[in-house]
N, C-alpha and C positions, 0 to 999 in steps of 0.2 A: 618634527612632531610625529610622522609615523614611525619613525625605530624610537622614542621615545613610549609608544603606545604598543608597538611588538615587545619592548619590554616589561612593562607594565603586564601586559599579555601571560610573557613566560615566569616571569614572577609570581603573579597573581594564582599562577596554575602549579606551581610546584608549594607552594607556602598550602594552597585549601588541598591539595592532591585530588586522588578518586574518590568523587562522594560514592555516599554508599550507594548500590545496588540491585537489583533483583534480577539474577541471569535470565536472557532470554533464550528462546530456544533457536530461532535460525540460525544460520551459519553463515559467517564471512568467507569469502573467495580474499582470502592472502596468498602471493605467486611471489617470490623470490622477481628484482627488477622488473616490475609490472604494478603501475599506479591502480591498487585499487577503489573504485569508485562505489561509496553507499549513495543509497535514494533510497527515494519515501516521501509519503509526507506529510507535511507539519507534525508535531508533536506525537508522532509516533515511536517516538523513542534514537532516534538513530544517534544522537548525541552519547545518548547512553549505552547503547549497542557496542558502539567501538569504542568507549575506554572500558568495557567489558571486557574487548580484546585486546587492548594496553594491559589489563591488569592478566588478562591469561600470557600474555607474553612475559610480562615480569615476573609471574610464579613459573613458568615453564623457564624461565633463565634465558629466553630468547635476546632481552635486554635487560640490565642489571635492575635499576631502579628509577623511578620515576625523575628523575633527574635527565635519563635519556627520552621523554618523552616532549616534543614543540608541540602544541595543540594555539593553532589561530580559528579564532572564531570572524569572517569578513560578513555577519550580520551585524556592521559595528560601519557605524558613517566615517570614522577616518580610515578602515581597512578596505572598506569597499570601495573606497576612493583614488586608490591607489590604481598605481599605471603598472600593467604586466613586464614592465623594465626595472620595475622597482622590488618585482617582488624577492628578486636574491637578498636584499635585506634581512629576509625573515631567515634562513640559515645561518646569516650571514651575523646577524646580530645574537643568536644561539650557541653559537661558535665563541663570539667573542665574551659573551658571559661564562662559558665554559671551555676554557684555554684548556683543561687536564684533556680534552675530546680530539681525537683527531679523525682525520678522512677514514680510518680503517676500525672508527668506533661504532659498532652497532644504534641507529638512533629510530626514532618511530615519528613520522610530521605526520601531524591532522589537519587539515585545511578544512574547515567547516565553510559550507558555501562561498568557495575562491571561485566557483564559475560568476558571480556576480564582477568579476574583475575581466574585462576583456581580453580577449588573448594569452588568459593562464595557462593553457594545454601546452606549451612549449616549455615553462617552466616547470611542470610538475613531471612532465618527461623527462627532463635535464635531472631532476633531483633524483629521480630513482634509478639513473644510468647509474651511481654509487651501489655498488653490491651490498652493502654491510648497510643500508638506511631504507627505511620500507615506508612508504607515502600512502595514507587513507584520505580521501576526497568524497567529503558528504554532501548531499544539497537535495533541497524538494522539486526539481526538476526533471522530468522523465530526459529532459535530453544527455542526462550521465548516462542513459543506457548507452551499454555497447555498441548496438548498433546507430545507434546516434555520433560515438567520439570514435569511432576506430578509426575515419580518417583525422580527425583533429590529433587524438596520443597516437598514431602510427604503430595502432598495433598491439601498446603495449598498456590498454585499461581493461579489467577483469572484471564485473560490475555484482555487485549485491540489491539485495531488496530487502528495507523491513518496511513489515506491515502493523497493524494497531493488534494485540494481544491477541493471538489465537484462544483458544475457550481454555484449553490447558493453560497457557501460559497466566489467564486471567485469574485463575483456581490457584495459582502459584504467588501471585500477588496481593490474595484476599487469603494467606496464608491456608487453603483448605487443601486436607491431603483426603482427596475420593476413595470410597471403597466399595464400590456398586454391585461389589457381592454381594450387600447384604440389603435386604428392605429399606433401614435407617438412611444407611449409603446412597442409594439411588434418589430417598425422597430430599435430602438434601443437596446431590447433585443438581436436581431439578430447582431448587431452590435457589442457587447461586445459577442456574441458567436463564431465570426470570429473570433474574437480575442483570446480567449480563445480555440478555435481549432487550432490556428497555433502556440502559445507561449504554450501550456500547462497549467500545474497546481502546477506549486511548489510556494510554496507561496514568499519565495522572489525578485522571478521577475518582478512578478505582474505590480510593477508600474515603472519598470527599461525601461532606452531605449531600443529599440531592437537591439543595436550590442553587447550590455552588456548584455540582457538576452541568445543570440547565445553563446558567450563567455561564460557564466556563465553555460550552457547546456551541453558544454562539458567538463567543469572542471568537475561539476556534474557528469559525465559520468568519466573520469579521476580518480578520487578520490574513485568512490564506489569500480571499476576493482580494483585501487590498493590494498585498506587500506580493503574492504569486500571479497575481493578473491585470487589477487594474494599474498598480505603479510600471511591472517587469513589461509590460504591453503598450506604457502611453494609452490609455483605454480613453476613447473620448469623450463616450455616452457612458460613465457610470451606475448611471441610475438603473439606466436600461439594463445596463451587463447583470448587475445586483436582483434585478425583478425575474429576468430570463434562471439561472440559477436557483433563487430561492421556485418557482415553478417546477424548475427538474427535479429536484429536490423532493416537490411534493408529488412526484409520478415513476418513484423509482420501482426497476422491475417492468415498467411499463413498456408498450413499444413506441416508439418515436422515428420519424424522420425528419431530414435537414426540412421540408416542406411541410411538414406537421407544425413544428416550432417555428417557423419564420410567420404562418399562417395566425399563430397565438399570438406573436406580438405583433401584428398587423391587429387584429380584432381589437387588442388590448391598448389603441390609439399608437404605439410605437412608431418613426419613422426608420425604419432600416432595409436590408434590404441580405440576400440569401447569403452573401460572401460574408457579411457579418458576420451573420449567426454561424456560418462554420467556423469562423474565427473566434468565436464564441466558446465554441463546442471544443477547439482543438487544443485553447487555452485551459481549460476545464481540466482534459484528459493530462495534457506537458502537467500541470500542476499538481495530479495524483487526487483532484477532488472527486472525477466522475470517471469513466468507463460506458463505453459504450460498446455493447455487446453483440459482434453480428452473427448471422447464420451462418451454420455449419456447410460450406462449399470448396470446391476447390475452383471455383469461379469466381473471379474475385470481379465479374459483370452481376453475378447474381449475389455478392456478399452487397454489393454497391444498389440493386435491383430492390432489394429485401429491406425491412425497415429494420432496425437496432433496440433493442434492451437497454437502459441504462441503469446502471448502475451506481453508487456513493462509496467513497473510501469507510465510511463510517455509519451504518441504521441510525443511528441515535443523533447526529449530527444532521442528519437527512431531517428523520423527525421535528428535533428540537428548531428546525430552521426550515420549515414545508410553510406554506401560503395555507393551506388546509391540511388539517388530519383526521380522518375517520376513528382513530381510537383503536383500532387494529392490527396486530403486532405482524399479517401474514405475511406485506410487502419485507418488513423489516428481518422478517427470518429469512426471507429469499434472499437477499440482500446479506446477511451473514452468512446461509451455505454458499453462495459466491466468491465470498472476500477466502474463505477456508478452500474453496476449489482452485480461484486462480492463486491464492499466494505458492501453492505448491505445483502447479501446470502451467501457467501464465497465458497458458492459450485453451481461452473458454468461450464454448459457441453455445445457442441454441439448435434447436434441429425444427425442423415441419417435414410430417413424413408425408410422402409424393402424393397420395392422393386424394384423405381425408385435409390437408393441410392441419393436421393434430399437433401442437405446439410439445416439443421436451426443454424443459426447464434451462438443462445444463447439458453439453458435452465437455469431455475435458479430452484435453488432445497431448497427446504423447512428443517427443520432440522431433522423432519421426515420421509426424503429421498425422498419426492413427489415433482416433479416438477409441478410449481408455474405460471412459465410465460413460453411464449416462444417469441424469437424475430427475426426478419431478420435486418439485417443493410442494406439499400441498398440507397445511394446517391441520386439517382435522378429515380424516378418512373414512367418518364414520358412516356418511352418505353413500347407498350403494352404487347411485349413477356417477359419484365421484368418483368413487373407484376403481369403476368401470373406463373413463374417459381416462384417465391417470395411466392404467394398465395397457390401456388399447395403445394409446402411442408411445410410451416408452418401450412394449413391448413390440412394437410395430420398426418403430427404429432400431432396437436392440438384432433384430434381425436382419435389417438391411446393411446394416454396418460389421455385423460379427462383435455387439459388445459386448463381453463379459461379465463386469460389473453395472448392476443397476439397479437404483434406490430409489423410494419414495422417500425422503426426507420429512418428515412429520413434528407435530409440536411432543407431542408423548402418547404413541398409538406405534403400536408394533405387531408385524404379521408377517410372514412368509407366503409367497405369491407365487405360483409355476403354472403359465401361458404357453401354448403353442411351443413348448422345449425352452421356453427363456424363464431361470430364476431372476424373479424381482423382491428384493427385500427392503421392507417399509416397518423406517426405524425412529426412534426418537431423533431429533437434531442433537443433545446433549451427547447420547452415546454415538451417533454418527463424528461427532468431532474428538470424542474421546479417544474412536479406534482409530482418525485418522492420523491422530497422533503417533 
């Protein structure tokens, strides 16, 4: 029955081939003998990210034609069933479909979610030991990261991220070509930025009505809780997990500790107890739904000391799925200049500077542990005590740390700011994500 359905499988995918699609802008880490691993998640595209790069391999001549390409999908109940002794099959039955192929033929495997099979990392090791055959390994679990499998693949997984549409990438899919030179330009930038701040960034909504994107936001949300936490967890209290969540949900941006939240579901009748809720918490973050953001230290007593920012893979998802909404877009833009800062630095901190405890929005840290940028989110600047508090601690941190770059991130309000020898430039978010492009 299963080489019966890995057939079924590679049949199925050379007869419909590459559906069509709209290139993305990130970049895959491809290493010659080296499994590489995408993550992400849910429906942020990753599926379609890497036969993006099947199909630039097939124009580049890397592999002839889709004929050379095995693609297993194991979010499929008889693939995921399978035993990590079984899985040479899948070559194995590849191979015997295509007798013209031999060991020294160029081939591309996609394993879409094979960590659902225990003990795959030895098999997907095994397969890329062939020089001529290149292994891509997708799944919505942060444990692909690298530092999660370098003992399990021994060394030899490279690991990728995609994330839900960048603001470009968005503009790319709602076929709009920007030209913010001109007045016209800029007001319709702004226009597909509304839009894009209250629907989000998953890409198949894109161009859906808005009661099917609403719908579509909380299946989204429905489906990652079941099938990424409470099924892959055994999760025992449901109910609970689903209430804690839709909560976070509605406090993104916010600050939180493990104690802050255990103290919510105690009031809220709950019976649990702390080790839950970090269990809670840490299944959230493995699943790519939340983020939790700590302060900028090299104390990892005082990152631990300090209470956490949380953050949503998706504003609109958060929204579309909050216990309460004020109708306020300001959480939700904070919440996008984040998703635009970590996907490009992966390590993003707040700051409190030493003796106001004055709150910066965003540090973004360098891989050299230097942070890089600093930023504030604030809505609307047209308040001058707002502006004031804004300046005082970014400019106040900009100086302690030697930052360079630093923004007030704004809804559409722009101004050039020089404090105490620090430029601060407070920009729209649309053209902030435009240059960061």
């Amino acid at each position: 029955m299963v080489e019966q359905e890995i057939e079924r499988k590679i049949e199925d995918f050379r007869n419909l081939g590459i559906p069509k699609y709209i290139p993305r802008e990130s970049r895959l880490q491809l290493v010659d003998n080296m499994v590489s691993t995408v993550i992400g998640a849910r429906r942020v595209g990753k599926s379609f990210r890497v036969l993006q790069a099947a199909d630039e391999m097939i124009c580049h001549q890397v592999i002839k034609s889709i004929d050379q390409v095995c693609v297993m999908d194991f979010d499929n109940p008889v693939l995921s069933n399978m035993k990590a002794t079984d899985l040479s099959l899948i070559q194995n039955t590849f191979l015997k479909l295509n007798p013209e192929f031999e060991l020294n033929t160029p081939l591309l495997f996609i394993l879409d979610e094979i960590h659902k099979v225990p003990g795959w990392e030895e098999y997907v090791v095994d397969l890329s030991r062939n020089p001529n055959w290149k292994v891509i390994v997708t799944g919505s679990s942060s444990k692909l990261l690298k530092y999660d499998i370098a003992t399990e693949l021994r060394g030899k997984a490279i690991s990728s991220t995609v994330y839900p549409l960048s603001f470009v990438e968005f503009l790319k899919f709602r076929e709009f070509r920007y030209k913010t030179s001109s007045t016209k330009g800029q007001a319709e930038a702004r226009r597909m930025f509304d839009e894009y701040l209250k629907w989000g960034a998953y890409p198949a909504i894109v161009n859906l009505e808005e009661y099917t994107k609403e719908a579509l936001l909380r299946e989204y949300f429905d489906t990652m809780i079941l099938k990424d936490i409470i099924q892959r967890y055994d999760v025992s209290k449901p109910q609970q997990c689903i209430h804690l969540y839709n909560y976070l949900l509605s406090n993104i941006s916010k600050a939180h500790t493990l104690q802050s939240v255990f103290q919510y579901l105690k009031l809220g009748g709950f019976s649990t107890s702390r080790d839950a809720v970090r269990g809670y918490i840490n299944w959230a973050e493995d699943s790519w739904l939340l983020f939790m953001v700590p302060i900028y230290s090299n104390s990892l007593k005082e990152q631990e000391r300090n209470y956490k920012k949380i953050y949503a893979i998706d504003w609109a998802l958060a929204n579309k799925n909050s216990l309460i909404w004020d109708g306020s877009y300001s959480r939700a833009l904070e919440n996008m200049v984040f998703i635009h800062i970590y996907s490009r630095w992966h390590r993003v901190h707040y700051s409190l500077t030493r003796k106001k405890r004055q709150e910066v929005d965003f540090i973004a840290v360098d891989s050299n542990g230097h942070p890089v940028m600093a930023l504030q989110v604030c809505i609307d600047i047209s308040q001058e005590d707002t502006v004031k508090r804004e300046l005082e601690a970014i400019v106040t941190t900009s100086k302690y740390f030697g930052i360079k770059e630093n923004f007030i991130v704004t809804y559409n309000q722009e101004k050039d700011f020089y404090e105490q020898g620090i430029s601060v430039k407070a920009i729209p978010a649309w053209k902030w994500m435009l240059n960061l492009a």
